[in-house]
N, C-alpha and C positions, 0 to 999 in steps of 0.2 A: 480401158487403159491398162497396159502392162507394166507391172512392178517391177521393177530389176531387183538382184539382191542390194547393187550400190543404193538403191531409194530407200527400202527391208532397211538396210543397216542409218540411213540418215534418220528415218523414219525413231529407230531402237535410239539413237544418240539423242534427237531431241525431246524425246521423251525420257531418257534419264535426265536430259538437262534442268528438265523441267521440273521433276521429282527434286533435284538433289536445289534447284531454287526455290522450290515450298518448304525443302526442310530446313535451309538456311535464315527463310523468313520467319517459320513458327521458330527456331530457335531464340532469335534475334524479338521477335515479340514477348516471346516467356521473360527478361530481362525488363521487359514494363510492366505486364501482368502479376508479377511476384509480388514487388511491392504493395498493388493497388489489390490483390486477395491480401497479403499481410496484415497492411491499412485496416480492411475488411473485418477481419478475423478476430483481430485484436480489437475493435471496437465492442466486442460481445464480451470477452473474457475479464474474468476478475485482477484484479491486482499482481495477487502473487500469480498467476498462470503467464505474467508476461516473460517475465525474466527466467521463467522454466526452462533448466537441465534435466533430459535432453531438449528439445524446442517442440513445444506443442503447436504444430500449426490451426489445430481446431479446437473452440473451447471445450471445459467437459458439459457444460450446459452452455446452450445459447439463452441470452437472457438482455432484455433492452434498459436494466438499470440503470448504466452508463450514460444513456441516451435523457435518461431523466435527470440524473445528477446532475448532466452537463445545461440542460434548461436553469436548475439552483442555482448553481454553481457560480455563474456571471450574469449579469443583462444581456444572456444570449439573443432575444428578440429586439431590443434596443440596437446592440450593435448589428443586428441581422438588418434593421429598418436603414442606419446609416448608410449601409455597403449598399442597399437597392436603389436608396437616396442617390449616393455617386456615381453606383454603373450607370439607372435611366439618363443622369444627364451628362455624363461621359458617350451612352452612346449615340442620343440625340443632338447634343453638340458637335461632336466626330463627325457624324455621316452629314448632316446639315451644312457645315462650315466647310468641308473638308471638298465637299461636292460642288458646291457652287465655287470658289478657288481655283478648283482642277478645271473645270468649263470655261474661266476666264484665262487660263493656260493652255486649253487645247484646242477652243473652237473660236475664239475672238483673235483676233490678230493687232496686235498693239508693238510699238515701238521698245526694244526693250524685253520683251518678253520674255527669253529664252535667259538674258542675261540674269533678271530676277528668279529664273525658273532654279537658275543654276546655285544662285542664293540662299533660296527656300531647301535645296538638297543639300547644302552646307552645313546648315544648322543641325542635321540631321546626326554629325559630327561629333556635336558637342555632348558631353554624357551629362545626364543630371546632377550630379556630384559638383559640377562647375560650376551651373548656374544656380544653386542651392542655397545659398547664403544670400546673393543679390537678392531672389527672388523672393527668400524671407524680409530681406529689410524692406523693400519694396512693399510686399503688404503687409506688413507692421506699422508704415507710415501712413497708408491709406484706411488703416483699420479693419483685414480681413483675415488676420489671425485670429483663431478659433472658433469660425467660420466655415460653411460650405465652400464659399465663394471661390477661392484658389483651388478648388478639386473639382469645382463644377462648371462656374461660370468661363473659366481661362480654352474650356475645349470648346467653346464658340468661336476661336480665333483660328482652328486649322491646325493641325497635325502635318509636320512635314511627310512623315512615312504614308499617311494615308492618301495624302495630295498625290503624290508621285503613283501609288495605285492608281487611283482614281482618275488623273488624267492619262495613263496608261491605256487606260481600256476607253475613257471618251477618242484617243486616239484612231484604237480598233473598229471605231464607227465608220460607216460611209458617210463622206462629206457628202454624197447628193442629199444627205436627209436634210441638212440645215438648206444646202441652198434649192431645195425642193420649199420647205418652212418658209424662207425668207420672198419668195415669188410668190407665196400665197399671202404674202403679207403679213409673217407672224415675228416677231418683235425676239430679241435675245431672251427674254426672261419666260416668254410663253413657249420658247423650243426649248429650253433647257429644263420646261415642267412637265411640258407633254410628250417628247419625243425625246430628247436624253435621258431622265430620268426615270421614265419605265422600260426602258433598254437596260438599264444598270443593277438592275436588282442583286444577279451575282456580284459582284465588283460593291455592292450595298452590306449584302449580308456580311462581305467578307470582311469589310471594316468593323460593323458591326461587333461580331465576335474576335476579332483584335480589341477594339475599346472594349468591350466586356472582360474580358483576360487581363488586359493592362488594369483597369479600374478595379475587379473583383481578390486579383493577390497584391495590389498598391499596399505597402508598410512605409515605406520611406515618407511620400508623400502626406500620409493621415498624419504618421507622428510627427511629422516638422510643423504640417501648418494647422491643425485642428486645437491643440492644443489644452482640450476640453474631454475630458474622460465620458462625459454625454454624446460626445458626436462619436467617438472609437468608433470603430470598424471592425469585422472580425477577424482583420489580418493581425490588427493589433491584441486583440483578445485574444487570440492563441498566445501571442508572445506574453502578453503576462501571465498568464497561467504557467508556461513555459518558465520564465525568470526566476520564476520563486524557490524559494531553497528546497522544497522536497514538492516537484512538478507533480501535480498528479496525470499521471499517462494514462489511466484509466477514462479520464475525461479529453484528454488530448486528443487520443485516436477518434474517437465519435466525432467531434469537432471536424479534425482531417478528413472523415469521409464526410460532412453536409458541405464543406467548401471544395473538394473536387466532383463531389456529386453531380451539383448544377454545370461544371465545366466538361465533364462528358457526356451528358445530356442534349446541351446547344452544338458541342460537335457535330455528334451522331446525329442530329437531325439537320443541321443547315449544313453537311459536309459538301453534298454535292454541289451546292452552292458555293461555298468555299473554296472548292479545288478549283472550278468553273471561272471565279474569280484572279483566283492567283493563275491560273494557266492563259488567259486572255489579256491581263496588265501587263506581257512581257511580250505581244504580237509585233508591238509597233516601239521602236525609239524616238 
């Protein structure tokens, strides 16, 4: 195959294109990176080394005191057991409730449907800030103020945002599979166990780690309906620590990196899954 110069020179262009797109990208990532080494950094360093003029980006000793204080300090394990408490059954309620829902919208054909569908994306609307006070009196009346139950038991009922994933991608199915299932004789609930839902894993994990994210930085929710300094959470143990007239930031920072720790962790590992998820929920309308 012969080169022309005109190919030489396309050839030169899109390879600076491509150089000057890596370096826009590493730019553009150094602006999250900063932070989360500062985060980092700061968790080692003593007291007075934070607020140091000029700025010390590295302590002068690394030393995991901070890491210890911060155990003292509060019922760091306590509120560590509550936050596990609510993400496990944030995410088993999520994926469970949310899943069977979306398969009653995407593969059963009922009267109505599309109209309820458009109902269920409505609500999506509404900010929690609105229904914050109902939802308080509500279980104040019933008796699950200061309680799990309004953080745990309420995601058995379906997540609008997860629904609309979720039947997204049962969309992206081939319909011969069900009416393959159904000439074999197999009933709604047996094709929605065995042949929809090990098809969905992506489109699974991805909720997944949405409820874990929503559930694991929730402040609003623990402090309104828990009400009970035994159940706190460590979103809220930050913030008292924080509130206090002289915060200790020496214990803060260590804090901040054990709660995004775990969150770059399940990224990094279930990403591909993730991306896999959200780029197939958008195949089909």
């Amino acid at each position: 195959m012969v080169v022309t110069s005109e190919n030489k020179q396309k050839i030169v262009f899109n390879k600076l294109g491509l150089g000057l797109l890596f370096l826009c990208l590493i730019a553009v990532s150094f602006l999250f990176v900063v932070p989360l080494f500062w985060l980092l950094t700061c968790s080692f360093k003593q007291a007075a080394e934070l607020f140091a003029v000029p700025v010390q980006w590295l302590p002068k000793k690394f030393s995991f005191e901070n890491y210890t204080r911060m155990f003292s300090y509060f019922p760091f394990m306590r509120y560590l057991k509550n936050t596990l408490i609510i993400v496990f059954f944030n995410i088993l309620g999520s994926t469970v409730s949310s899943a069977v829902i979306a398969y009653g919208f995407s593969r059963l054909h009922w009267k109505g449907r599309d109209k309820v569908f458009v109902l269920v994306l409505i609500t999506m609307i509404l900010p929690f800030q609105a229904v914050m006070v109902p939802l308080f009196m509500l279980f104040q009346q019933i008796g699950w103020i200061g309680t799990f139950l309004p953080l745990t038991l309420t995601c058995f009922f379906g997540n609008p945002f997860y629904i609309f994933l979720m039947r997204q991608f049962f969309l992206s199915l081939p319909e011969e599979l069900n009416e393959a299932a159904r000439i074999d004789g197999s009933g709604e609930f047996r094709t929605f166990f065995q042949i929809a839902i090990p098809l969905s894993s992506p489109v699974l994990a991805t909720v997944a780690i949405f409820s874990f994210l929503r559930s694991w930085n929730d402040f609003i929710g623990p402090l309104i309906f828990l009400a009970n300094d035994k159940l706190y959470t460590l979103a809220i143990g930050a913030q008292l620590i924080r509130s206090r007239l002289q915060p200790n930031w020496e214990i803060l920072m260590p804090l901040g990196v054990v709660m995004v720790l775990p969150v770059l962790i399940i990224f990094f590992l279930m990403q591909k899954y993730f991306i896999e998820g959200i780029s197939m929920s958008g195949i089909k309308g």
